[in-house]
C-alpha positions, 0 to 999 in steps of 0.5 A: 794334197788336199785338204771345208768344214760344213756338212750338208747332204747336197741339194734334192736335184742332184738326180737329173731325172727327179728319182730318190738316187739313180745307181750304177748297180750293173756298173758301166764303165767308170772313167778314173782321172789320175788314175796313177794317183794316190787316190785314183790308183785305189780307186782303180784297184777297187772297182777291179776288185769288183769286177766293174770296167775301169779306164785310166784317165792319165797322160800315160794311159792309152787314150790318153788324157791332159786336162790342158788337152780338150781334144783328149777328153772326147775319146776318154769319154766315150761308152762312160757311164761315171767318172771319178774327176780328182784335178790336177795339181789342185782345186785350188789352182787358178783355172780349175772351175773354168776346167772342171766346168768344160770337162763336166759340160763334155761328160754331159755330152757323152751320155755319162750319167755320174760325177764323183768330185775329189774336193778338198776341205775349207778351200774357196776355190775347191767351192767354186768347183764343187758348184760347177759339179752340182750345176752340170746336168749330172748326178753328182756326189762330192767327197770333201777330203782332209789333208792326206796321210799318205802325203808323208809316205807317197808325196813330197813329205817321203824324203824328209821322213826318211832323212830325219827332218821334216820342215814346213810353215805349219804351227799349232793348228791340228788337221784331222789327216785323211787316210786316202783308202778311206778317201777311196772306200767312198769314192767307190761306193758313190760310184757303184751303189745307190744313196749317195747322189747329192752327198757331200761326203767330209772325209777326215781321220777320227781325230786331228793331230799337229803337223808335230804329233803327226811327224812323232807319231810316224817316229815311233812307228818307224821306231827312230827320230825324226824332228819337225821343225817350224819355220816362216812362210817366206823361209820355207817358199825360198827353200822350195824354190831353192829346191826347184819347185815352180812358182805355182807350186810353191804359190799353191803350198804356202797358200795351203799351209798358210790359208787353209791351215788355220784351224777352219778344218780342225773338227773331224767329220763324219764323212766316213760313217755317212758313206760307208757305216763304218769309223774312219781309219785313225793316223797311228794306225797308217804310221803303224801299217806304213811304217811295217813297209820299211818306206821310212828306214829306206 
């Protein structure tokens, strides 16, 4: 669900080999974690829209790949040239840094040369992660993501849309949603063109709604009603459980609505015009398209 707020470019060493940036201009093969994804199945469509190998790095994909499994990664690994590494459940889960590093340290091995890291906005942890990227030996590029749009079309937030009331621990405090074909768009141009290693890209939407102006923007496209209600953390992590969620999920959203969500993210970023030379996608834009699909009248 991701969702940090500074904006650099990255260190100069981000090339292993001290050029200006490597390419993977007659693209090898790319290896795309969660490939069944929100982002990851965009990024496998595109990079099949242009022509470049693509292999799946799920549980379902043959061979398969578990990150809880490291005897799954050398075979995944195998002929790669670069990887777009999304982890799962989130950077902000306990043991990703160690994970990341292993995988990373193992890609090395394998002779891949590039690493996209899937990052999430103002989340310490996803931090620590980022820096075990920019440490493994490859050149790396991070593509730092705001909240995800499709989070209310494709995620645990779908339900509630269509039944009319949308319940989270989240107030005033406005996040500027990513739209994951944005998230993609970059993805796949720092895995396929030359300029972007060492960039830390922030992918956000133009302009930063409320949880509330987003549900009502959703309702007006959808043309119909549907509330959002605030309530407490604690009220919301005993209906999750209620519901039930694991611990770890539930301990990882109240954080994320509860930390993460505190205005550090509130600024829109220009990680879709650094990357790509174009503006990002804005929300109503994503209710509007969305909402044509009849997902939320389902």
């Amino acid at each position: 669900m991701t969702n940090t707020s500074e904006n650099t470019n990255g260190n100069a060493d981000g090339n292993v080999d001290g050029s200006a940036d490597g390419s993977a201009g007659e693209s090898g093969l790319v290896l795309v974690l969660g490939g069944t994804g929100k982002t990851g199945r965009r990024v496998v469509e595109r990079l099949e829209a242009l022509d470049v190998p693509v292999r799946m790095g799920s549980r379902s994909a043959a061979p398969g790949f578990d990150w809880t499994d490291g005897t799954t990664w050398a075979p995944v690994l195998r002929d790669v040239e670069a990887v777009y590494l999304s982890y799962y459940p989130d950077l902000a889960a306990p043991g990703a840094p160690e994970a990341i590093g292993a995988f990373a340290a193992a890609a090395a091995a394998a002779g891949v040369r590039r690493v996209v890291l899937l990052s999430g906005r103002g989340e310490e942890e996803a931090r620590a992660c980022e820096r075990v990227v920019r440490d493994c030996g490859l050149e790396w590029t991070i593509v730092r993501a705001a909240w995800f749009a499709q989070n209310f079309s494709e995620d645990y937030l779908l339900d509630p849309v269509r039944a009319g009331e949308v319940v989270l621990p989240a107030g005033d405090v406005p996040e500027p949603f990513a739209d994951a074909d944005d998230i993609a768009d970059v993805a796949v141009a720092a895995l396929t063109r030359a300029g972007h290693a060492g960039e830390v890209y922030e992918v956000t939407g133009p302009r930063a709604l409320t949880f509330a102006e987003a549900v009502a923007e959703i309702g007006r496209a959808a043309g119909r009603e549907i509330a959002y209600v605030r309530v407490g953390a604690d009220d919301y992590a005993a209906a999750l459980k209620e519901h039930g969620l694991p611990g770890e999920v539930i301990g990882l959203l109240t954080y994320l609505f509860t930390t993460v969500l505190d205005g550090r993210n509130a600024e829109p970023a220009d990680g879709v015009r650094r990357a790509l030379g174009r503006e990002a996608r804005d929300f109503a834009d994503y209710a509007r398209e969305t909402a044509a699909t009849g997902i939320w009248n389902a």
